[in-house]
mmCIF file as Biopython writes it, N, C-alpha, C and O atoms, coordinates in Angstrom:
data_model
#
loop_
_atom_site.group_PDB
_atom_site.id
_atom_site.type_symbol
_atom_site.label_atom_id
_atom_site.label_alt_id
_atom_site.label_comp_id
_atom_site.label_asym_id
_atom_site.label_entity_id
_atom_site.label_seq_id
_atom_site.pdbx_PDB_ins_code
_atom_site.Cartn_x
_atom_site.Cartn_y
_atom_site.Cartn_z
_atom_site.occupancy
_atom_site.B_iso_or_equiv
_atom_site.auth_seq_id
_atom_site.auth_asym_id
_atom_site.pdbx_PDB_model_num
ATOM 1   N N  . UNK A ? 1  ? 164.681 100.374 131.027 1.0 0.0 1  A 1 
ATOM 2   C CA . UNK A ? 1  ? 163.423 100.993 130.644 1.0 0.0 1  A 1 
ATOM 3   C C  . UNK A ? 1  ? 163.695 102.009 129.537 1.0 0.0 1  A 1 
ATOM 4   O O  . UNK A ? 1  ? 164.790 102.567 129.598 1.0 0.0 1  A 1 
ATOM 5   N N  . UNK A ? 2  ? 162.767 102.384 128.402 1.0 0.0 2  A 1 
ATOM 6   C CA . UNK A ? 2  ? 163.149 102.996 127.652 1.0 0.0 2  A 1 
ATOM 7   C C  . UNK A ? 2  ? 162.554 104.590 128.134 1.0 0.0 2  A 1 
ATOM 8   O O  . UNK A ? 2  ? 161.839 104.853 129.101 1.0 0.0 2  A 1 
ATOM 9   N N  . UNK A ? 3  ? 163.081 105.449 127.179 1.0 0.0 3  A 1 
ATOM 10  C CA . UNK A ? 3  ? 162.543 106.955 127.632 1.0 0.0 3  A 1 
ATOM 11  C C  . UNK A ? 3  ? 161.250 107.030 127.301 1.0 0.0 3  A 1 
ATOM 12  O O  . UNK A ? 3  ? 160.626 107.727 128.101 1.0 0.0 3  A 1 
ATOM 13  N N  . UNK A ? 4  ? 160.528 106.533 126.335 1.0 0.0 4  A 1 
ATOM 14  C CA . UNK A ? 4  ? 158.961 106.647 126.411 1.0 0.0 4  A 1 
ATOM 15  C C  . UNK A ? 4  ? 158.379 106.345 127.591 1.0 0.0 4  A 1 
ATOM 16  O O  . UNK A ? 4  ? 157.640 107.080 128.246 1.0 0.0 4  A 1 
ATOM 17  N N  . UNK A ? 5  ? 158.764 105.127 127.877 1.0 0.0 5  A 1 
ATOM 18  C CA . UNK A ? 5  ? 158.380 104.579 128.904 1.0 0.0 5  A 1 
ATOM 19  C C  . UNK A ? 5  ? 158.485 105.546 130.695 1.0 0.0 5  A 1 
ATOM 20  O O  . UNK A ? 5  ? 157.646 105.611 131.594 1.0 0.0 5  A 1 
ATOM 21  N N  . UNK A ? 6  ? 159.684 106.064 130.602 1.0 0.0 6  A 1 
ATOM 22  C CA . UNK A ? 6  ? 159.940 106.661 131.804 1.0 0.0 6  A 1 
ATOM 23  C C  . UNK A ? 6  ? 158.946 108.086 131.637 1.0 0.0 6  A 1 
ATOM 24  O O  . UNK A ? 6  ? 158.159 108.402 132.529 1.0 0.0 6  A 1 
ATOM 25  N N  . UNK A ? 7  ? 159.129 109.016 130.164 1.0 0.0 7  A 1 
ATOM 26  C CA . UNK A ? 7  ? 158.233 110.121 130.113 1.0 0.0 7  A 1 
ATOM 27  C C  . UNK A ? 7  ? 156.783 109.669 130.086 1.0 0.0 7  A 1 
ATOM 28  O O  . UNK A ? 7  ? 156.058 110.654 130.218 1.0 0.0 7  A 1 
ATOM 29  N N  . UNK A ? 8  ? 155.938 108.283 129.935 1.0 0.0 8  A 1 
ATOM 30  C CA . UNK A ? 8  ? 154.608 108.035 129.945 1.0 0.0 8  A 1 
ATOM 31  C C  . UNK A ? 8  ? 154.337 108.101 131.712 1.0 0.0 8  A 1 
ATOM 32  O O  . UNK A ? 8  ? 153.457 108.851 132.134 1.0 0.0 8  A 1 
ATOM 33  N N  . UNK A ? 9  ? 155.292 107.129 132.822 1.0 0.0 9  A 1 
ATOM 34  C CA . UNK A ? 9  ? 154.872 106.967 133.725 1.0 0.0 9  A 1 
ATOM 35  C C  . UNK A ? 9  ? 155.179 108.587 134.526 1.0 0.0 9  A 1 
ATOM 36  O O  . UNK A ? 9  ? 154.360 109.117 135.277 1.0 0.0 9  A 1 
ATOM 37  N N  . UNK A ? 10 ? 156.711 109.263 134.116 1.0 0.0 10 A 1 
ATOM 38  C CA . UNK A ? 10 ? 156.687 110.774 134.793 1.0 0.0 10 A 1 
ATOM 39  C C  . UNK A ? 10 ? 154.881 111.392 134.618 1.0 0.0 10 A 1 
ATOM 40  O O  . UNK A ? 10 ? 154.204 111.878 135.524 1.0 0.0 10 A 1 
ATOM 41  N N  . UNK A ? 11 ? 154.465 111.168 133.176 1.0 0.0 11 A 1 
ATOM 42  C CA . UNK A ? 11 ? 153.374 112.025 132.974 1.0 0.0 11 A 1 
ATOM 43  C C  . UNK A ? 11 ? 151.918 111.872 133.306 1.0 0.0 11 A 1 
ATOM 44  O O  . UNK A ? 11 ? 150.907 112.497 132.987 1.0 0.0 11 A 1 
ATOM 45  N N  . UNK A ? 12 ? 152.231 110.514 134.279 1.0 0.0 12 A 1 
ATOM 46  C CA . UNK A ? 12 ? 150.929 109.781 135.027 1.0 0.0 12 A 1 
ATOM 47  C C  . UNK A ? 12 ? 151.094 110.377 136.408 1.0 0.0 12 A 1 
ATOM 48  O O  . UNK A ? 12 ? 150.166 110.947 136.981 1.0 0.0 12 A 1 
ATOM 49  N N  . UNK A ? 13 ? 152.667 110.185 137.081 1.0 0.0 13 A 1 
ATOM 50  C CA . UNK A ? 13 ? 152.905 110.732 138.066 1.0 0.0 13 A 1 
ATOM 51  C C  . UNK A ? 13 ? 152.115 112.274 138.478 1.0 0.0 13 A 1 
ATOM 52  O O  . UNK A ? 13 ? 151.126 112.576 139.147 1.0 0.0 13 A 1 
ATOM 53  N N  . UNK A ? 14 ? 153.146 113.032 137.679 1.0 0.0 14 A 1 
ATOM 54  C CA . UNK A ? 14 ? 152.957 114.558 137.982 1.0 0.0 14 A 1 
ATOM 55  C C  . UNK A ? 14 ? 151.419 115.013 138.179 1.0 0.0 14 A 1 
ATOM 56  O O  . UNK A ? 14 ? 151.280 115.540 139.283 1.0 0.0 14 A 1 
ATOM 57  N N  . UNK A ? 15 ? 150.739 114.983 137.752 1.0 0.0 15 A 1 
ATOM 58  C CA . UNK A ? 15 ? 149.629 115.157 138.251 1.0 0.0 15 A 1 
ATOM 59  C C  . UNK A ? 15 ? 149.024 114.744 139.805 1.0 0.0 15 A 1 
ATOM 60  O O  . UNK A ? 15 ? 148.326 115.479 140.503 1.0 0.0 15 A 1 
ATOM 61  N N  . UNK A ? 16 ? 149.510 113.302 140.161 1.0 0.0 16 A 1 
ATOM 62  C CA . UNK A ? 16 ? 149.287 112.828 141.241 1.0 0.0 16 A 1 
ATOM 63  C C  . UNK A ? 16 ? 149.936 113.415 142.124 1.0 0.0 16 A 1 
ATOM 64  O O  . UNK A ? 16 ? 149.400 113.456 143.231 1.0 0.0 16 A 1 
ATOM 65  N N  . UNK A ? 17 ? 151.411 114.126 141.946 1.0 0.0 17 A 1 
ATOM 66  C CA . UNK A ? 17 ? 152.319 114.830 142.972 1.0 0.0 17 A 1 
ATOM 67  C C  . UNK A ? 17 ? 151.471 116.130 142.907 1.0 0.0 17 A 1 
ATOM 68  O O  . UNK A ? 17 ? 151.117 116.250 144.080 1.0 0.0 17 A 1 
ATOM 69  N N  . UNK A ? 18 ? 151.065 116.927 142.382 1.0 0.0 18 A 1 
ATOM 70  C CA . UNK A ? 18 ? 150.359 118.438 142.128 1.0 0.0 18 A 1 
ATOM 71  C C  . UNK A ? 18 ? 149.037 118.025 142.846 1.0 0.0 18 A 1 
ATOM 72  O O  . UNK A ? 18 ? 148.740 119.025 143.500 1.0 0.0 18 A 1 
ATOM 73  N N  . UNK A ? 19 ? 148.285 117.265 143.017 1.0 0.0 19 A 1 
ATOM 74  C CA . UNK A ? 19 ? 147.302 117.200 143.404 1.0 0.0 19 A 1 
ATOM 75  C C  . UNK A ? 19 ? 147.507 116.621 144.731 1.0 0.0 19 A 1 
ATOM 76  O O  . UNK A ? 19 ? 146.810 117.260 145.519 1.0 0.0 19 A 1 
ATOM 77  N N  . UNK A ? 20 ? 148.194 115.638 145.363 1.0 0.0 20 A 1 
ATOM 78  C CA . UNK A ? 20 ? 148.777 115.607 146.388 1.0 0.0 20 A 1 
ATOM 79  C C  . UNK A ? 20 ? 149.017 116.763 147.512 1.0 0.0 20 A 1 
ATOM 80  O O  . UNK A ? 20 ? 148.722 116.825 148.706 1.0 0.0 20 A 1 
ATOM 81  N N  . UNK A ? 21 ? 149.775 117.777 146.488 1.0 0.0 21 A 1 
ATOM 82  C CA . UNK A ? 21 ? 150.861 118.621 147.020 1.0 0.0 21 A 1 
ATOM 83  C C  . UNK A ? 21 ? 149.596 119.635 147.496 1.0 0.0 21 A 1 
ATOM 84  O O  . UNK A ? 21 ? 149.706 120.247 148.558 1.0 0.0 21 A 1 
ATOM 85  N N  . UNK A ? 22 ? 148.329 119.790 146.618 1.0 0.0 22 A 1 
ATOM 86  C CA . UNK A ? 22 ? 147.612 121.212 146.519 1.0 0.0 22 A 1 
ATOM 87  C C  . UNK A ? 22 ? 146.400 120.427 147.749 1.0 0.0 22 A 1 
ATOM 88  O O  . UNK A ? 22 ? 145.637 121.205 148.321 1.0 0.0 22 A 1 
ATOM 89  N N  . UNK A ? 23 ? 146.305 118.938 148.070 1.0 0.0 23 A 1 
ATOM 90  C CA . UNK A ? 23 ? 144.865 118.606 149.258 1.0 0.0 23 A 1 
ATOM 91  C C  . UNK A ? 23 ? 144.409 118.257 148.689 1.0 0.0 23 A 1 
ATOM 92  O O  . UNK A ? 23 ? 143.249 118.613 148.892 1.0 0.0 23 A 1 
ATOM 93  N N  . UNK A ? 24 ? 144.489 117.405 147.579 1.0 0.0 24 A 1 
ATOM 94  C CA . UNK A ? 24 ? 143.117 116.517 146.770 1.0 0.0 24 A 1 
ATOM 95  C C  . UNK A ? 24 ? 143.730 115.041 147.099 1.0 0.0 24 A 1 
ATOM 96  O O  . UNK A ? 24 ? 144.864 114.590 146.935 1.0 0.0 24 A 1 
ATOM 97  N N  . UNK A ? 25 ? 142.702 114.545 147.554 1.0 0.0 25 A 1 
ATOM 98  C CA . UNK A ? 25 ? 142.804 113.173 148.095 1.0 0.0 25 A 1 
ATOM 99  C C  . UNK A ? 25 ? 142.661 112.293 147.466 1.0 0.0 25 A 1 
ATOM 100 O O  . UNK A ? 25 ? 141.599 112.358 146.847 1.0 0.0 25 A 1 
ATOM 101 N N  . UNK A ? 26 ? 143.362 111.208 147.233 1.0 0.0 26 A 1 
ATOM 102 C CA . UNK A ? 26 ? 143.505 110.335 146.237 1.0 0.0 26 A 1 
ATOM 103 C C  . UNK A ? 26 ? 143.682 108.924 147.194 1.0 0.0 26 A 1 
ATOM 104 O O  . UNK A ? 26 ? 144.568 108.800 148.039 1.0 0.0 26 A 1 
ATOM 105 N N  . UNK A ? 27 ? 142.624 107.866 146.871 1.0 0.0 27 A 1 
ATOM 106 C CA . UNK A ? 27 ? 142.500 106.944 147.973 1.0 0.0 27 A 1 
ATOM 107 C C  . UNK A ? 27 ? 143.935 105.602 146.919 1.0 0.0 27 A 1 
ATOM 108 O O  . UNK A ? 27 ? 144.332 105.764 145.765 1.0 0.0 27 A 1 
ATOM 109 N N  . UNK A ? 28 ? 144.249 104.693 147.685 1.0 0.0 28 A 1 
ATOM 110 C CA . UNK A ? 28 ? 145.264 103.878 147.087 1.0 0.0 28 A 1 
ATOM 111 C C  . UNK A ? 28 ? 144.499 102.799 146.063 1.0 0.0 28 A 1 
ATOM 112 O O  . UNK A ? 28 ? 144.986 102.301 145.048 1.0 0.0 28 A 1 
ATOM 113 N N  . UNK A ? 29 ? 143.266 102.594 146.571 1.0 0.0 29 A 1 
ATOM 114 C CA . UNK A ? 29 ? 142.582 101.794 145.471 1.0 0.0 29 A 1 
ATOM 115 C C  . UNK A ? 29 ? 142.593 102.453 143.996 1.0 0.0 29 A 1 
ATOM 116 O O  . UNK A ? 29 ? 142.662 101.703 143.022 1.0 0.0 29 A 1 
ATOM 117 N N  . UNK A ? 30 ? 142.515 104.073 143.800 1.0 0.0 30 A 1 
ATOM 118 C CA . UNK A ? 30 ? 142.438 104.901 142.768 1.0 0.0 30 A 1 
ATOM 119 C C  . UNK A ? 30 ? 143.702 104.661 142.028 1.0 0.0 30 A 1 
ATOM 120 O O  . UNK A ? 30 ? 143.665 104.226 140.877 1.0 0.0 30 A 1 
ATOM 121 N N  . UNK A ? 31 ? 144.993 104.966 142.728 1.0 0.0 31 A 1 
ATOM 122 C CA . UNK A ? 31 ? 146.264 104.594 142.593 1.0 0.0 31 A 1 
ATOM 123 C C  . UNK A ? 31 ? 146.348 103.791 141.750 1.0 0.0 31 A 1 
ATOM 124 O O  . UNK A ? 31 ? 146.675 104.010 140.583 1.0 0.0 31 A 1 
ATOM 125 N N  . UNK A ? 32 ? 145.900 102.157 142.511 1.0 0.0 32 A 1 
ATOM 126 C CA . UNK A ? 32 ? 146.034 100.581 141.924 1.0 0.0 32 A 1 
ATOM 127 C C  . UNK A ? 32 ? 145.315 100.589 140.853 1.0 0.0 32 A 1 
ATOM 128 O O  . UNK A ? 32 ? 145.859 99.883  140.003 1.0 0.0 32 A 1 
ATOM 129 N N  . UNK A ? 33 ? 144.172 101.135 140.416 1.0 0.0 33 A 1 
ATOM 130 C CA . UNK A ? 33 ? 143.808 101.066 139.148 1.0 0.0 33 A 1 
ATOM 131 C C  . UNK A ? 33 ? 143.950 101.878 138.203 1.0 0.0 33 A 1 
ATOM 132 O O  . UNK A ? 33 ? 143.492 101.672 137.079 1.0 0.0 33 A 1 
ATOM 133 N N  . UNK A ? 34 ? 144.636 102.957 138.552 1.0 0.0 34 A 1 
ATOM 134 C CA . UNK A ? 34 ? 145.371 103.863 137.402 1.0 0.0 34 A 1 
ATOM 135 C C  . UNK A ? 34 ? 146.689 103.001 136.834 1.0 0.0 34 A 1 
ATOM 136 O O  . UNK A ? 34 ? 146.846 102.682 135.655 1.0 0.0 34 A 1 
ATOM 137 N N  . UNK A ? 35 ? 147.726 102.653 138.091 1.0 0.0 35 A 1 
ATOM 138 C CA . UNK A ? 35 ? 148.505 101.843 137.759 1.0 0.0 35 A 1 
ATOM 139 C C  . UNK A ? 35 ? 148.071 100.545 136.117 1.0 0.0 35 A 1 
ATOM 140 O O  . UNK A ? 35 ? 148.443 100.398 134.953 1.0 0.0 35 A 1 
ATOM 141 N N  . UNK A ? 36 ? 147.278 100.031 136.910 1.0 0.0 36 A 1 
ATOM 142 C CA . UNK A ? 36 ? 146.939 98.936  136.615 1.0 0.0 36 A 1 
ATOM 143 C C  . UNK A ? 36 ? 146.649 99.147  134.903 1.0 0.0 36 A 1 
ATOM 144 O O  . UNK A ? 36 ? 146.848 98.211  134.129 1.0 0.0 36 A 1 
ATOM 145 N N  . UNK A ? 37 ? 146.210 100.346 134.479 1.0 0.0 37 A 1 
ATOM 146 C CA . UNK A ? 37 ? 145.178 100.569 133.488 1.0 0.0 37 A 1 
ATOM 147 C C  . UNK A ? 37 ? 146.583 101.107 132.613 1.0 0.0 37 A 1 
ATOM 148 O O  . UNK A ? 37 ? 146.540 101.089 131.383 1.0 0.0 37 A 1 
ATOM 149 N N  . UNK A ? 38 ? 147.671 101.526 133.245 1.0 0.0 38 A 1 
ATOM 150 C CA . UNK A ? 38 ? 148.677 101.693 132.347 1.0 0.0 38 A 1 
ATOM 151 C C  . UNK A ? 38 ? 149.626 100.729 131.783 1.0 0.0 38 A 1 
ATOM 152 O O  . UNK A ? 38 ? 150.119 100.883 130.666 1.0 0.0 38 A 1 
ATOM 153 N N  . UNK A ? 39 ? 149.970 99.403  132.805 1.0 0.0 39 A 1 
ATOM 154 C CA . UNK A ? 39 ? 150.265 98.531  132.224 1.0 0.0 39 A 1 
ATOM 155 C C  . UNK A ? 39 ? 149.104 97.495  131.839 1.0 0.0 39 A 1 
ATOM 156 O O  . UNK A ? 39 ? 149.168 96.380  132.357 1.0 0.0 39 A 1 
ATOM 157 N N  . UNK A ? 40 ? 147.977 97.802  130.908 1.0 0.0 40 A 1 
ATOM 158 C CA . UNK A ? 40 ? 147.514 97.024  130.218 1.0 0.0 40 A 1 
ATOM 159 C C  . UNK A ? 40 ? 147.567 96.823  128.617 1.0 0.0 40 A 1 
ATOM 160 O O  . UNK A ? 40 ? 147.162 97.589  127.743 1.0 0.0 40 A 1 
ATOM 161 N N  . UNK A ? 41 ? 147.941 96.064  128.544 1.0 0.0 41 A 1 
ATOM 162 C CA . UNK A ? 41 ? 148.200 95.688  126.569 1.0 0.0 41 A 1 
ATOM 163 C C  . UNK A ? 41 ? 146.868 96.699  125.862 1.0 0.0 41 A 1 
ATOM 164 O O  . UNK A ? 41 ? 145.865 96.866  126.556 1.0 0.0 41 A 1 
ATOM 165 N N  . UNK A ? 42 ? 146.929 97.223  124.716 1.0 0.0 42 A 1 
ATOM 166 C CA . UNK A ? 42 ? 146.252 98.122  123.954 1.0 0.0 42 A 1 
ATOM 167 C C  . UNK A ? 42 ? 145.985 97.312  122.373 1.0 0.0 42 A 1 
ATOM 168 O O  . UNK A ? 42 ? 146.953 96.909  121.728 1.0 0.0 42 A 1 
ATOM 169 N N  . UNK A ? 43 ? 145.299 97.231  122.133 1.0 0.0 43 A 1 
ATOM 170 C CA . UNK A ? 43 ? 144.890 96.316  120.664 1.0 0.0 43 A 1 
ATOM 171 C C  . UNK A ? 43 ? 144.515 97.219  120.028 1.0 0.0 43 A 1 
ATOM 172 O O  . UNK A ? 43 ? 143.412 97.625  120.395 1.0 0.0 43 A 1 
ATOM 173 N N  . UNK A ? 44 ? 145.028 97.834  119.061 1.0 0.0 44 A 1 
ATOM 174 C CA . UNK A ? 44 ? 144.962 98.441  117.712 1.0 0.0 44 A 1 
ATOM 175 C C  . UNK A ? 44 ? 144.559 97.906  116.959 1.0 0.0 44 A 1 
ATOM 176 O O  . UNK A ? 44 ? 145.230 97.040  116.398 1.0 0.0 44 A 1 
ATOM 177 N N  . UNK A ? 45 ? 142.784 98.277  116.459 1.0 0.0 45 A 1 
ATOM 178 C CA . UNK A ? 45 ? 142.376 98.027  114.912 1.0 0.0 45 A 1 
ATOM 179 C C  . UNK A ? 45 ? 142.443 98.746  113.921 1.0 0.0 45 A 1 
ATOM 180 O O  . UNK A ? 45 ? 142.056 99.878  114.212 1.0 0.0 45 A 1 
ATOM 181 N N  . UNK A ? 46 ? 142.785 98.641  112.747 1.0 0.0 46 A 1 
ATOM 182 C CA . UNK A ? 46 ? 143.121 99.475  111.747 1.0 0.0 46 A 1 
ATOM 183 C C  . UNK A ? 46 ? 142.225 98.962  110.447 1.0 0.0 46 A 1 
ATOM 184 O O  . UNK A ? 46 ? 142.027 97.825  110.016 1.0 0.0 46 A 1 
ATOM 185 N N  . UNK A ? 47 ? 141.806 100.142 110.040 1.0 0.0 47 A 1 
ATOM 186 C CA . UNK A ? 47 ? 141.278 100.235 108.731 1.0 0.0 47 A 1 
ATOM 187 C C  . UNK A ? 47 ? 141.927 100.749 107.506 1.0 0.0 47 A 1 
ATOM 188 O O  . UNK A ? 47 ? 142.501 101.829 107.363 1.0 0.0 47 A 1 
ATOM 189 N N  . UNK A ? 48 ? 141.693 99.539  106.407 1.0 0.0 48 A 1 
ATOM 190 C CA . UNK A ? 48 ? 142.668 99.960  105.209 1.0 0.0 48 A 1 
ATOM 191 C C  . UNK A ? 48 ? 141.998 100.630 104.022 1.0 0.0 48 A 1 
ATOM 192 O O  . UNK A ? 48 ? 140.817 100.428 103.740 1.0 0.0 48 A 1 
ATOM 193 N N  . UNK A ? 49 ? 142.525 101.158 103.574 1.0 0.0 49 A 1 
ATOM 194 C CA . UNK A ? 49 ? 142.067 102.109 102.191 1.0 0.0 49 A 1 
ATOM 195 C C  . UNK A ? 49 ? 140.584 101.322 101.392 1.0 0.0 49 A 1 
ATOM 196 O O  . UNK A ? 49 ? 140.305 100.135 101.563 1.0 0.0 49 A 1 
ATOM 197 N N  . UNK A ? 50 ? 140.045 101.955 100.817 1.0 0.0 50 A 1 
ATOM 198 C CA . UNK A ? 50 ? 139.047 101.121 100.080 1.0 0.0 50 A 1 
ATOM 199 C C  . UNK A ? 50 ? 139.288 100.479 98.689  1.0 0.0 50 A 1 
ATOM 200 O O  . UNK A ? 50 ? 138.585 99.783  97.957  1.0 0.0 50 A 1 
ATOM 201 N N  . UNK A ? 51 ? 141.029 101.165 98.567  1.0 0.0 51 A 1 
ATOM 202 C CA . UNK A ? 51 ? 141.723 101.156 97.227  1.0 0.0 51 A 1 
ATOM 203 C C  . UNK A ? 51 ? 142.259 99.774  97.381  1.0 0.0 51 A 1 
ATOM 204 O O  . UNK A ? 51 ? 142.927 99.304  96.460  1.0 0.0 51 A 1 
ATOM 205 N N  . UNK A ? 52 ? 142.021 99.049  98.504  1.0 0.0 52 A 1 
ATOM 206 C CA . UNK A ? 52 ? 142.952 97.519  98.664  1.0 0.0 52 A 1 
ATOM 207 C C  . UNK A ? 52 ? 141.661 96.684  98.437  1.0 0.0 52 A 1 
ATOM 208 O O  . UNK A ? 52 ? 140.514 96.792  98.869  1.0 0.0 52 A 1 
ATOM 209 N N  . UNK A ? 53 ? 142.290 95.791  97.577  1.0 0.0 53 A 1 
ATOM 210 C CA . UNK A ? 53 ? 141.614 94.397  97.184  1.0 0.0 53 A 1 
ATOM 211 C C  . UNK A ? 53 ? 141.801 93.560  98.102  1.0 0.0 53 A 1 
ATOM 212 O O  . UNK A ? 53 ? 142.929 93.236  98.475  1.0 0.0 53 A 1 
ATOM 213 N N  . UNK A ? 54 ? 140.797 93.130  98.557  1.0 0.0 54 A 1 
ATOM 214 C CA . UNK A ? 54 ? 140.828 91.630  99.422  1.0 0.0 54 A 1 
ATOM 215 C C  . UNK A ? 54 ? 139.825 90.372  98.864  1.0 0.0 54 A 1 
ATOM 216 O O  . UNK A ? 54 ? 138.691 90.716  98.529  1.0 0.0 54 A 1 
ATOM 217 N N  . UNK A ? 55 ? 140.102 89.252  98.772  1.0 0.0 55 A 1 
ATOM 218 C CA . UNK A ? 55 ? 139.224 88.191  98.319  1.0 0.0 55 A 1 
ATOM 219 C C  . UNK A ? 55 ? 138.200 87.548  99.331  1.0 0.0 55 A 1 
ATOM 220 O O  . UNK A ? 55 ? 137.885 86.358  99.295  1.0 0.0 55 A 1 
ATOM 221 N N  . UNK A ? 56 ? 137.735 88.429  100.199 1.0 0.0 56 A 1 
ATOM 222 C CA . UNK A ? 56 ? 136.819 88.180  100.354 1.0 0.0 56 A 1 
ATOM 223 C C  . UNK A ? 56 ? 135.689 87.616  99.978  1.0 0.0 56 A 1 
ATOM 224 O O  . UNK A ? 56 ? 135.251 87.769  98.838  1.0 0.0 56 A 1 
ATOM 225 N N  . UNK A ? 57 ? 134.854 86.623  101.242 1.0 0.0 57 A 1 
ATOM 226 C CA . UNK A ? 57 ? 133.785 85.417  99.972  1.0 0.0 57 A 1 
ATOM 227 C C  . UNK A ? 57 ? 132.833 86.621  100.206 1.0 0.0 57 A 1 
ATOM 228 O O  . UNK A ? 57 ? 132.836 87.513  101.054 1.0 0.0 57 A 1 
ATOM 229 N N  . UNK A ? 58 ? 131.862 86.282  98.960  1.0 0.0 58 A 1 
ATOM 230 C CA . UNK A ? 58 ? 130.804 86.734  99.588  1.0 0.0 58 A 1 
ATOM 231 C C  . UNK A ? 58 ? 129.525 86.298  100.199 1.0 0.0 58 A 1 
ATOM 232 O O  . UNK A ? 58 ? 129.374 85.162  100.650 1.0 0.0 58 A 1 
ATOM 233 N N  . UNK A ? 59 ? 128.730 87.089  100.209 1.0 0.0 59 A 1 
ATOM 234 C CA . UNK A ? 59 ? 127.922 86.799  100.842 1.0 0.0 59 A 1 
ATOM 235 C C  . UNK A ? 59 ? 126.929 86.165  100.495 1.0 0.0 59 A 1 
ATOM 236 O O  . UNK A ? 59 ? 126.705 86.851  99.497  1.0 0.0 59 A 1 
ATOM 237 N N  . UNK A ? 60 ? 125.527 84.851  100.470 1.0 0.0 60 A 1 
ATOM 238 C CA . UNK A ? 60 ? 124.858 84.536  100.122 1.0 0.0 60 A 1 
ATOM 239 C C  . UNK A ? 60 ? 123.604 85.190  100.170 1.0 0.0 60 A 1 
ATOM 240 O O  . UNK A ? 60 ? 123.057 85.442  101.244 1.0 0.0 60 A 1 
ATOM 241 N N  . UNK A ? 61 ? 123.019 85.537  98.854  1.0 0.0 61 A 1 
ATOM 242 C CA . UNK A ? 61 ? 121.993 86.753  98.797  1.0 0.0 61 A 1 
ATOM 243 C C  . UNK A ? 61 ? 120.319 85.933  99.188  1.0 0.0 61 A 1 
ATOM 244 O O  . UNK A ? 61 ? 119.992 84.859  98.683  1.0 0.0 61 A 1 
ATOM 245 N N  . UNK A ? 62 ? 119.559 86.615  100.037 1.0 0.0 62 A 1 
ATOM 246 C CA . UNK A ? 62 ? 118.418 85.672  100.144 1.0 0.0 62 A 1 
ATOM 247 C C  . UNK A ? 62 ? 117.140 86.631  99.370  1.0 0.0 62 A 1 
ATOM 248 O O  . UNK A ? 62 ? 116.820 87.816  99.464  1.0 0.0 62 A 1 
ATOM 249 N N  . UNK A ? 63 ? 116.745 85.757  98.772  1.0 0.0 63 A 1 
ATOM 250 C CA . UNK A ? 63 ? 115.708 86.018  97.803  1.0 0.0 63 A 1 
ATOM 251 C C  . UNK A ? 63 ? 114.875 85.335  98.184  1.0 0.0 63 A 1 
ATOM 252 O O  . UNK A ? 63 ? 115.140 84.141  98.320  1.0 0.0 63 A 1 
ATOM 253 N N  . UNK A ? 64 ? 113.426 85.868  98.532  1.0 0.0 64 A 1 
ATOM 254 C CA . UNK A ? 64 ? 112.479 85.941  98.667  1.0 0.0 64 A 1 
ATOM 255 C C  . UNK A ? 64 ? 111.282 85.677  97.750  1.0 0.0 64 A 1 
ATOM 256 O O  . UNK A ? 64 ? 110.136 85.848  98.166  1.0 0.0 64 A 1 
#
C-alpha cells in the first residue's frame, strides 16, 4: 500500500476512533458506506484554456 493511501484511510479512521471514544454512535451500515464511498473510482473532468484550438464541427445554424 502506498503512504497516500495509508494517510487517506488513517484520516477517515481518526475521526471514527474520536467519536467512538467521546459516545457518538455510529451504526455499521454508516461504516459500510463510508468505506464503500472511499474505494470508489473518481472521474476527473477538466477544462482547457480557451487559448487551445480544437476542430471542432460546427454547428448547423437554423434560420427561420
Amino acid at each position: 500500500m502506498s503512504i497516500k493511501h495509508r494517510l487517506r484511510t488513517l484520516l477517515i479512521c481518526l475521526p471514527l476512533l474520536f467519536g467512538s471514544l467521546g459516545g457518538m454512535p455510529m451504526r455499521p451500515e454508516e461504516i459500510e458506506e463510508l468505506m464503500h464511498a472511499m474505494n470508489e473510482q473518481k472521474i476527473v473532468v477538466t477544462v482547457e484554456d480557451e487559448g487551445d484550438n480544437y476542430n471542432l464541427p460546427k454547428l448547423p445554424s437554423l434560420d427561420f
